[in-house]
C-alpha positions in Angstrom: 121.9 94.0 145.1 122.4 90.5 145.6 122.5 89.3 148.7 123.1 85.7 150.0 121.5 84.5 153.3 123.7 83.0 156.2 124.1 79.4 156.6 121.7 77.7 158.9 122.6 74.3 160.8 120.4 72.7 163.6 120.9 70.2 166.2 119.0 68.2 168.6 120.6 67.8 172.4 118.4 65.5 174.1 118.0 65.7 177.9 117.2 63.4 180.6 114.6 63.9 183.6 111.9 66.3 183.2 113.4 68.7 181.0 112.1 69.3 177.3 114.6 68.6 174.3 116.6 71.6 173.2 117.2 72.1 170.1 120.1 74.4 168.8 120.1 76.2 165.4 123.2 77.9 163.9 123.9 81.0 162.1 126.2 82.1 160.5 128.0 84.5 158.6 129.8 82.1 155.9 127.8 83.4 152.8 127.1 86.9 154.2 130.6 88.8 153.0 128.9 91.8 151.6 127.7 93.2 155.2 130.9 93.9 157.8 131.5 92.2 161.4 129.0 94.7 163.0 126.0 94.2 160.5 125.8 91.0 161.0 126.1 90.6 164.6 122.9 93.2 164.1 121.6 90.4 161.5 121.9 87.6 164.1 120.1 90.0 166.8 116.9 90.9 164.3 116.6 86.8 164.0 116.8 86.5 167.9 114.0 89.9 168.4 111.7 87.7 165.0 112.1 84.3 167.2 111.2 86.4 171.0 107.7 87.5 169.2 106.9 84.6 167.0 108.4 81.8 168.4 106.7 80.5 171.9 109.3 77.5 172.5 112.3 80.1 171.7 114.7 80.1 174.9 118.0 82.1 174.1 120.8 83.6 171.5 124.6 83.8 171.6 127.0 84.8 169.2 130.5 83.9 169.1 133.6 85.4 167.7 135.2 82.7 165.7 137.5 84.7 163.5 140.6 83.8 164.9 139.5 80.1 164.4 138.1 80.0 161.4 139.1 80.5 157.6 135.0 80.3 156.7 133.1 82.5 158.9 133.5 85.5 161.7 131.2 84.8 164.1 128.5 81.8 165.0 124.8 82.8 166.7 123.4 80.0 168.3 119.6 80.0 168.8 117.8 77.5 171.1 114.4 76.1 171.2 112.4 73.7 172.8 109.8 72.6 169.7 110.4 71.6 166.5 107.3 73.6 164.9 109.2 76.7 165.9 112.5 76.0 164.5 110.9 74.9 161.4 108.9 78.5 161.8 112.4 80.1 162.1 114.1 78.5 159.3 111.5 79.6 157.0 112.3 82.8 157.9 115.8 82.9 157.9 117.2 80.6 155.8 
């Protein structure tokens, strides 16, 4: 079977005060056709369970249902982190 991985797209939201840099990384589902809408949201949830146990900076997941807005993809997980190392870690992983 061949199977393509998900795209993977990172940003940087800087912060002001005291609070660390997040740092957001998107998944999604744009290259994944050959598993269906609730496979992948079960994708984007093993990613968030890999980044809980090997990812110290890793804050929180989300996905989003953009099928109604989008010709390219279904659905969006956001992943958010406070180090670089880690999202560097996690894209290694699963890009």
């Amino acid at each position: 079977m061949n199977m393509t991985v998900p795209k993977l797209l990172y940003y940087k939201t800087m912060t002001t005060g005291s609070l660390p840099e997040t740092i957001k990384v998107y998944l999604t589902d744009e290259h994944h056709h050959d598993l269906d809408y609730n496979r992948m949201r079960l994708y984007f949830i093993d990613a968030a369970i890999w980044a809980t146990k090997h990812c110290p900076s890793y804050k929180r997941f989300d996905i989003q249902d953009v099928a109604d807005h989008s010709i390219v993809c279904d659905q969006i997980a956001e992943y958010e982190f406070t180090d670089e190392r880690d999202v560097i870690w996690f894209k290694l992983r699963w890009l």
